[in-house]
C-alpha positions as CSV (number, residue, x, y, z in Angstrom):
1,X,-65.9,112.8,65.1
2,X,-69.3,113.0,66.6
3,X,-70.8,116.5,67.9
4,X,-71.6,117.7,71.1
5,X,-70.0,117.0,74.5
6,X,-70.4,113.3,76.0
7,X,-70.6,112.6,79.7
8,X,-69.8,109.2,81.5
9,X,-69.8,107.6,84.9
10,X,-68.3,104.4,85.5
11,X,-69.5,102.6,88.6
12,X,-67.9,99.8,89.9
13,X,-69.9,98.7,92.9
14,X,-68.4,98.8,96.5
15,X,-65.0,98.2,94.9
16,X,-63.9,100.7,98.0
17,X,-62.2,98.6,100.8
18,X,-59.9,98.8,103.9
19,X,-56.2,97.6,104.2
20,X,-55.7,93.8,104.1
21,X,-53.3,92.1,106.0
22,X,-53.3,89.5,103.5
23,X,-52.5,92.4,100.9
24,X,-49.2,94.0,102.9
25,X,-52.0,96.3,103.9
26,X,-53.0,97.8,100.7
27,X,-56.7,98.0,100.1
28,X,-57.7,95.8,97.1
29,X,-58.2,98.3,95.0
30,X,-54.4,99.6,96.0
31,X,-52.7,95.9,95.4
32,X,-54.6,95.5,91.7
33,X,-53.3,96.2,88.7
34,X,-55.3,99.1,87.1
35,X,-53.3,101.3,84.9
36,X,-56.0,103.0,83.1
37,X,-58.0,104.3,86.9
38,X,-54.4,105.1,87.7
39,X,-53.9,107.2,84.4
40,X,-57.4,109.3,85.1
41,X,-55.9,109.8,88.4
42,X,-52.8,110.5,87.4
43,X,-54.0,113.2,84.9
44,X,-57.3,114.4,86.3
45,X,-59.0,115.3,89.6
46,X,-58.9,112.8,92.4
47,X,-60.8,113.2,95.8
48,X,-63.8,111.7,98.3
49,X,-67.7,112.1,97.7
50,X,-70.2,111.2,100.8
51,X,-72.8,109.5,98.7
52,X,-74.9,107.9,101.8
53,X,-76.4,111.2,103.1
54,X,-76.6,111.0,107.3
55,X,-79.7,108.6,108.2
56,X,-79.5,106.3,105.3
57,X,-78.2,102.7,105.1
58,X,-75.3,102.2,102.5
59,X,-76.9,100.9,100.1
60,X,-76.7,100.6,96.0
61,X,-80.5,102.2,95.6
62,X,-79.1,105.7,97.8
63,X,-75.6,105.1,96.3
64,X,-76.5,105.5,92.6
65,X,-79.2,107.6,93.1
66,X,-76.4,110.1,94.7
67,X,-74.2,109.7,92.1
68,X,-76.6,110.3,89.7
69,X,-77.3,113.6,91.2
70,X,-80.5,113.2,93.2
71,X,-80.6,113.8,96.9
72,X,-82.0,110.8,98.2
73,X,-83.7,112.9,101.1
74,X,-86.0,114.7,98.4
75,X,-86.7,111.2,96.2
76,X,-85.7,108.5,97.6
77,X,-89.1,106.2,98.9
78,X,-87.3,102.4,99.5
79,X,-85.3,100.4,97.0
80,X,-87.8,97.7,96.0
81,X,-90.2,100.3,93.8
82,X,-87.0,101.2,91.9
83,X,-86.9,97.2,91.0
84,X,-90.3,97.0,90.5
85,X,-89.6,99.9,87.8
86,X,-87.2,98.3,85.8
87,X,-89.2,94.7,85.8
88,X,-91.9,96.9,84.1
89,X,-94.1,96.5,87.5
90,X,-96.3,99.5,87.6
91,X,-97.2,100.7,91.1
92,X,-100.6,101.7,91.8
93,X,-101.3,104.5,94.6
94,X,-101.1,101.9,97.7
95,X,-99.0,99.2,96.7
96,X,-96.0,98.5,98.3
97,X,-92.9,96.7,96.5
98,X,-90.5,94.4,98.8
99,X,-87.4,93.2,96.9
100,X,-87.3,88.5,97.5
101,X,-84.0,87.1,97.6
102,X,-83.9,83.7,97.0
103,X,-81.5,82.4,100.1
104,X,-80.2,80.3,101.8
105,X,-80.5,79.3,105.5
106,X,-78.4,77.0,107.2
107,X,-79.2,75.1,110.5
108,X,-76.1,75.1,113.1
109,X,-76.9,73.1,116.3
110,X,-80.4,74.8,115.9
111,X,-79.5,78.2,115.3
112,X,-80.6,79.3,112.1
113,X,-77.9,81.5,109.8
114,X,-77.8,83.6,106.8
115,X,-75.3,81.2,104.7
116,X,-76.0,82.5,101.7
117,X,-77.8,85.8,100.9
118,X,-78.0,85.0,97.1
119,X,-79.0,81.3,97.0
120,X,-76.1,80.0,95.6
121,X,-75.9,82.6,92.9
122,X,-78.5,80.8,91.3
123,X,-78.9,81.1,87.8
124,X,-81.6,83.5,86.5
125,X,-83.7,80.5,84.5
126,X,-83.6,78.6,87.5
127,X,-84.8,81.4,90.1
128,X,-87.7,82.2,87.2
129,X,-89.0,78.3,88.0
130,X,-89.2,79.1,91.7
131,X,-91.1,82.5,91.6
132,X,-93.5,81.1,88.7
133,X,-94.0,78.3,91.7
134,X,-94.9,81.1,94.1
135,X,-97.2,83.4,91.8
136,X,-99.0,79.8,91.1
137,X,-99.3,78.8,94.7
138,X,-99.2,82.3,97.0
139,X,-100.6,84.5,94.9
140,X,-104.1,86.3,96.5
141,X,-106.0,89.2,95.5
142,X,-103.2,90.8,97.9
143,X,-100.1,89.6,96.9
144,X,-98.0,89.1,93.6
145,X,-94.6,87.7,92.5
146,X,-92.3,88.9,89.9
147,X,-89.0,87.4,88.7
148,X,-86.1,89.3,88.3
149,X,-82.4,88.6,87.8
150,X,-80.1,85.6,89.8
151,X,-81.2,86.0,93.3
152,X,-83.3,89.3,92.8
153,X,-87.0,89.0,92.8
154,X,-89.9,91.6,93.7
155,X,-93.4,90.8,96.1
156,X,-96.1,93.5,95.5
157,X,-98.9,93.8,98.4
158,X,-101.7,96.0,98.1
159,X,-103.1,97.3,101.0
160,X,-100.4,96.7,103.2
161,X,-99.4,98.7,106.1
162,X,-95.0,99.5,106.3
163,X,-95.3,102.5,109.0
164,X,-92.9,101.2,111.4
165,X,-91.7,98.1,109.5
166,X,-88.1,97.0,110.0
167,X,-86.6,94.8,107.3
168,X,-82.8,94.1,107.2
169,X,-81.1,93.1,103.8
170,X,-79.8,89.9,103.6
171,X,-76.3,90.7,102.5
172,X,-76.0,92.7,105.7
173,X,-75.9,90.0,107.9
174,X,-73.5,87.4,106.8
175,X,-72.9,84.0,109.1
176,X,-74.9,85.7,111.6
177,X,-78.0,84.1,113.3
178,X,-81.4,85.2,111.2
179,X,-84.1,85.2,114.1
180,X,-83.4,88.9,115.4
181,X,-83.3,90.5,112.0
182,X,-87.0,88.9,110.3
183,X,-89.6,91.6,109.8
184,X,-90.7,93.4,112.8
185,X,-92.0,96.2,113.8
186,X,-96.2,96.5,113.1
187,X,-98.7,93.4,112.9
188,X,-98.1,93.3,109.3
189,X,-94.5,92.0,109.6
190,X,-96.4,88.6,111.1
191,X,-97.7,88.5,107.9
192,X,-94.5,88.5,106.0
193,X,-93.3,85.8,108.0
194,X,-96.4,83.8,107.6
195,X,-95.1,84.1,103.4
196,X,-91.5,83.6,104.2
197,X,-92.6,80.2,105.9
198,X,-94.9,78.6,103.1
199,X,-92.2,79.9,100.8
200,X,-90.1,77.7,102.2
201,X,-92.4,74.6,102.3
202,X,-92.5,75.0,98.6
203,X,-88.7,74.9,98.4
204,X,-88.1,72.2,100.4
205,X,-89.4,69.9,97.3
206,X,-89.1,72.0,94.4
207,X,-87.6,70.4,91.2
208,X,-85.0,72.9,90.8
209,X,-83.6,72.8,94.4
210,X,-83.4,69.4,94.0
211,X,-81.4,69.7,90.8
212,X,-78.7,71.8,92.6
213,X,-78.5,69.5,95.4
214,X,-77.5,66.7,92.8
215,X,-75.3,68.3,91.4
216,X,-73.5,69.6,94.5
217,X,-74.8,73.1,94.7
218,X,-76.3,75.6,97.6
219,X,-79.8,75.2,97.4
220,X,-82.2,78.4,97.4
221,X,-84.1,77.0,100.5
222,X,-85.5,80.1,101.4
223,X,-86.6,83.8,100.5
224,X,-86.2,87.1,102.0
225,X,-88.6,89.6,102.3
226,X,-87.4,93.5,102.9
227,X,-86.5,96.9,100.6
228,X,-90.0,98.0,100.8
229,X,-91.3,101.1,100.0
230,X,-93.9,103.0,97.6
231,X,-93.4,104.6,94.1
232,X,-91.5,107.5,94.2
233,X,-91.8,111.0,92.4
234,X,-88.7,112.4,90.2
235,X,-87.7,114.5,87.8
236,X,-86.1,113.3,84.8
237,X,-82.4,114.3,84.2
238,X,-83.5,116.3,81.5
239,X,-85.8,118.2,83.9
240,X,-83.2,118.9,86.2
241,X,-80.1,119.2,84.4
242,X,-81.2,119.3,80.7
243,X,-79.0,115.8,79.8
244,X,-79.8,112.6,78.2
245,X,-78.9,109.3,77.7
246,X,-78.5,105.5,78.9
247,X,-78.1,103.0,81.7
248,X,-76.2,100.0,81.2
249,X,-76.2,97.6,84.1
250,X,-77.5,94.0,85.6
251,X,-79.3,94.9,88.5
252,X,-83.2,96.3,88.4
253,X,-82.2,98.2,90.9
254,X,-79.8,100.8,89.4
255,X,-82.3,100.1,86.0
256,X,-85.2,101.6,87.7
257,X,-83.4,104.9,88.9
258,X,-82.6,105.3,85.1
259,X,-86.2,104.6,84.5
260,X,-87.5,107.4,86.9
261,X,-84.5,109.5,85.8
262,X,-85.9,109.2,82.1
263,X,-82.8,107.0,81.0
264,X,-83.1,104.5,78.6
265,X,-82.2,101.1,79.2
266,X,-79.9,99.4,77.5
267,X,-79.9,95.5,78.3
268,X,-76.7,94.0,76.9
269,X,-76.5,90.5,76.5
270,X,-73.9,88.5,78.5
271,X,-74.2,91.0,81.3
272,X,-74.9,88.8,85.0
273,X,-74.2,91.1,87.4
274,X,-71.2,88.6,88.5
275,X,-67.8,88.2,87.7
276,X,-68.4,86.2,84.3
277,X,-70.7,89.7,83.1
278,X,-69.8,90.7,79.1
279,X,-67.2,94.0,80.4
280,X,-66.5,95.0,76.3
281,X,-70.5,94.2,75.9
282,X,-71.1,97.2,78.4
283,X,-68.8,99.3,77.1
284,X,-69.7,99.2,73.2
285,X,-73.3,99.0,74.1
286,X,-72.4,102.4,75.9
287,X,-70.4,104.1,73.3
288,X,-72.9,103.6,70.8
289,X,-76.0,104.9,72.9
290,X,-73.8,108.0,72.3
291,X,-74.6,108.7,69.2
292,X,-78.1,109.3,70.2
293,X,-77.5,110.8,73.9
294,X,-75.3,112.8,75.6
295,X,-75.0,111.0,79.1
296,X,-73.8,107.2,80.1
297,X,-73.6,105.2,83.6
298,X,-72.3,102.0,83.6
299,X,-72.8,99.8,86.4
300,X,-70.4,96.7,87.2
301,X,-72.0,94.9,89.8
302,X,-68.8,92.4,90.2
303,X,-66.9,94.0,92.7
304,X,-69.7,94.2,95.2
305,X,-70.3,90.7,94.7
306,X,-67.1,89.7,95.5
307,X,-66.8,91.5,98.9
308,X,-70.4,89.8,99.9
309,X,-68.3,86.3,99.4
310,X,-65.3,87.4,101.3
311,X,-63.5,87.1,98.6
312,X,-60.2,88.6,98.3
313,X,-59.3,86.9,94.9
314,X,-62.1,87.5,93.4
315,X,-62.7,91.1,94.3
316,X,-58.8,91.6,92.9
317,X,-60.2,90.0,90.1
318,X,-63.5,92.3,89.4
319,X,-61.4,95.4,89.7
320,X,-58.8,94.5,87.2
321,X,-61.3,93.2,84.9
322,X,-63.0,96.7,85.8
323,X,-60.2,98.4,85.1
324,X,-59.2,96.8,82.2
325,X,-61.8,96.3,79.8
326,X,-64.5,99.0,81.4
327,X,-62.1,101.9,81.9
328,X,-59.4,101.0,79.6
329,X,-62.8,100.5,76.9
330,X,-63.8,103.7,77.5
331,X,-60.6,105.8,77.5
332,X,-60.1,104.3,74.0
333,X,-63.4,105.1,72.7
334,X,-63.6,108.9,74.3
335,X,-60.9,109.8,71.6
336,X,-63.6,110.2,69.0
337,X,-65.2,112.7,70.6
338,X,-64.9,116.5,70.1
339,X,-65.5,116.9,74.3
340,X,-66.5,114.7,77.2
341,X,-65.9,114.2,80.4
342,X,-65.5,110.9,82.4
343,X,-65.7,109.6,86.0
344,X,-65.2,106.7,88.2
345,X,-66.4,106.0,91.4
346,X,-67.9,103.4,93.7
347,X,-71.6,103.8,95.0
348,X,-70.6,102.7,98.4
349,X,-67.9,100.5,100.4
350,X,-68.0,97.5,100.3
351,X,-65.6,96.1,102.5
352,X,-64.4,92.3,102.0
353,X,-63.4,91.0,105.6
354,X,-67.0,92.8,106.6
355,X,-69.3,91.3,103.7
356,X,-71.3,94.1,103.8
357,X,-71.7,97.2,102.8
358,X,-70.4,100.8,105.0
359,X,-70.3,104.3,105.3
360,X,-67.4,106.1,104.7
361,X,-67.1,108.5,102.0
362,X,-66.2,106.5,98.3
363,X,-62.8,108.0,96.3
364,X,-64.1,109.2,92.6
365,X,-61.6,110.4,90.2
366,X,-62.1,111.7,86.5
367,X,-61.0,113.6,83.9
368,X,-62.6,115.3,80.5
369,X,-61.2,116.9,77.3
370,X,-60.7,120.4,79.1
371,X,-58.6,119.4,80.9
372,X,-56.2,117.7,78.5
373,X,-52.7,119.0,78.8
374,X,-53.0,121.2,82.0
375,X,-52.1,121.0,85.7
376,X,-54.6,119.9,87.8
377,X,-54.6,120.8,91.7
378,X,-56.1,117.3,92.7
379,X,-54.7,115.3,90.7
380,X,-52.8,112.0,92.4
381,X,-50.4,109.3,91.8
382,X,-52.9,106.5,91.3
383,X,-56.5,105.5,91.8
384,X,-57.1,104.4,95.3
385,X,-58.7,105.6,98.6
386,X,-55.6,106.8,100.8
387,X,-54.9,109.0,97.4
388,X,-58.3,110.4,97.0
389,X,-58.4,111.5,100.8
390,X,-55.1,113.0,100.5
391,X,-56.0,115.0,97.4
392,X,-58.3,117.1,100.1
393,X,-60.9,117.5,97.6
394,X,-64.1,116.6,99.1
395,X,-68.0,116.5,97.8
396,X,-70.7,116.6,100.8
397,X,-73.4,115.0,98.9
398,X,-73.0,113.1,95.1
399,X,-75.2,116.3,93.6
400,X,-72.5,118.8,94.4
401,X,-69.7,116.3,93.1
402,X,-72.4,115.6,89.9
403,X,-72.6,119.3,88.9
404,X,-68.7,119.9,89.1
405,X,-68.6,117.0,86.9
406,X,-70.5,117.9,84.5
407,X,-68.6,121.2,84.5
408,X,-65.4,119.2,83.8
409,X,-64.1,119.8,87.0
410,X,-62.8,123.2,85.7
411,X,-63.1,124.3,89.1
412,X,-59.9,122.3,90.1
413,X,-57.3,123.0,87.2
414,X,-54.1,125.3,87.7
């Protein structure tokens, strides 16, 4: 039996959803079959946590960073210099990071739309060709290109001038026509768009797009320039609330908040970010960082992806697979130690029929070795949001609902 009290947050991104009419009007989450979510539920504390603070988009970089106990208002600078931290991109003083999705465009009777945000989920190999292709052919003294993961690449301008810069993500604007939501805002968004253009040039005969189209797949016919924002300032977790430990995900993103948080990284192999990522890989990876630290937070990027698709199937799909190798994983392995507590919760909605991500407050629920055996005042039926909102527990900001949980929730019991 190992020593010392474990802590672990399970985060299955923008799993939380609205009633389906498709679904008898259960949520997704409701109609799937996750027995182990429904057990912690069932036997621990269930309720709602705001994790996007008023004034911030709903987002994965504000999300986890909430859940991880920061107040985005105090640390949070723009998602892309959180990528650029995981990539192993060091920031100078006045560079700016922009995350590059690799998209694609369609052309409908002349209106140009955002058909696909992630260009086709193109492989990661592939989308390394293409970025090689820029850094070859637009890199300047000014500007530099890093791949990433899949779709998820960073551009890194010195010099460059965001006060009043509007960028949209891409994934927030599904189907719809892309001309009113390019960079705007100061003369440097011309600029951008002078990039985004050539970039496209480039793509138009590039080997690998030309692969894809013979074999029948979406082409990555375009990039996507927006997330931007300088390196931030934070205090490790230890700092702040004297833990340690891992995080375990796909995307640079929730990587590089672990980085500034003073996490280490754990890369596991098989792990995409989509619905084919290695679950049991994450979850033994996780356990046996353990042994070493005393904090884990594992990040399933499946679900999310599945509600940017529209994808009613497949989102069923990532939360069962969630639930049963993630949490069911976990809840097996938590027996070997002495104490712990657990929790699960989304970063953000994610609703399916919208293909993007909202607002609303996310249902958590969790449990921990204190409260084994004893009645819990918040405790529900099952794992879903009607339940959590019923419990009437609610958390104003993912820092409050952090320190309760690593308290055990004791606050909650009898």
């Amino acid at each position: 039996m190992k020593k010392g009290k474990k802590y672990i947050i399970l985060c299955p991104d923008g799993m939380a959803d609205f009633p389906l009419h498709e679904l008898g009007e259960k949520t997704p989450l409701e109609y799937a079959n996750t027995p182990n979510m429904d057990f912690i539920a069932s036997k621990g504390v269930s309720g709602l946590v705001k994790t996007i603070p008023d004034g911030y988009l709903p987002g994965s970089d504000v999300g986890s960073m909430s859940i991880l106990g920061y107040d985005p208002a105090a640390y949070y600078t723009g998602r892309s210099p959180l990528e650029a931290a995981s990539i192993g991109v060091e920031l100078g003083k006045d560079a700016v990071a922009f995350r590059l999705n690799l998209v694609n465009i369609l052309d409908k009777n002349g209106t140009r739309i955002m058909h696909d945000y992630s260009g086709g989920h193109i492989n990661t190999e592939s989308a390394k060709k293409i970025i090689e292709t820029f850094q070859k052919e637009l890199n300047s003294s000014e500007f530099s290109f890093y791949p990433g993961v899949s779709y998820r690449h960073l551009m890194v301008a010195k010099n460059f001038n965001i006060k009043g810069l509007k960028t949209v993500a891409p994934h927030d604007i599904p189907d719809m026509p892309v001309k009113e939501y390019l960079p705007s805002g100061n003369p440097s968004s011309n600029v951008l768009l002078e990039i985004m253009s050539k970039a496209e040039e480039i793509l138009k005969e590039h080997p690998v797009n030309k692969e894809r189209a013979a074999k029948g797949e979406v082409p990555a016919n375009s990039i996507w320039l927006w997330g931007q924002g300088y390196k931030p300032s934070m205090p490790t977790m230890q700092e702040l609330y004297g833990i340690n430990g891992s995080v375990i995900s796909a995307v640079d993103l929730v990587k590089g908040i672990g980085k500034y948080a003073g996490l280490n990284i754990i890369n596991v192999p098989g792990a995409t970010g989509y619905l084919d990522t290695n679950y049991k890989g994450k979850v033994d990876y996780g356990m046996e960082s353990l042994n070493s630290g005393n904090f884990v937070y594992i990040h399933v990027e499946a679900p999310d992806e599945a509600s940017h698709e529209g994808s009613i199937s497949n989102k069923i799909k990532a939360i069962e697979d969630f639930d049963k190798y993630v949490t069911g994983g976990v809840l097996n392995a938590v027996k070997q130690f002495k104490d712990y507590a657990v929790m699960i919760l989304p970063d953000h909605y994610n609703p399916v029929k919208l293909k993007k991500h909202s607002l609303e407050p996310v249902p958590f629920c969790g449990t921990s070795k204190f409260i084994e055996h004893k009645k819990v005042k918040y405790s529900t039926s099952g794992f879903s949001e009607a339940n959590s909102q019923n419990s009437g527990l609610f958390f104003k900001s993912g820092s409050l609902l952090f320190k309760s949980f690593l308290n055990s929730f004791k606050e909650y019991v009898f």
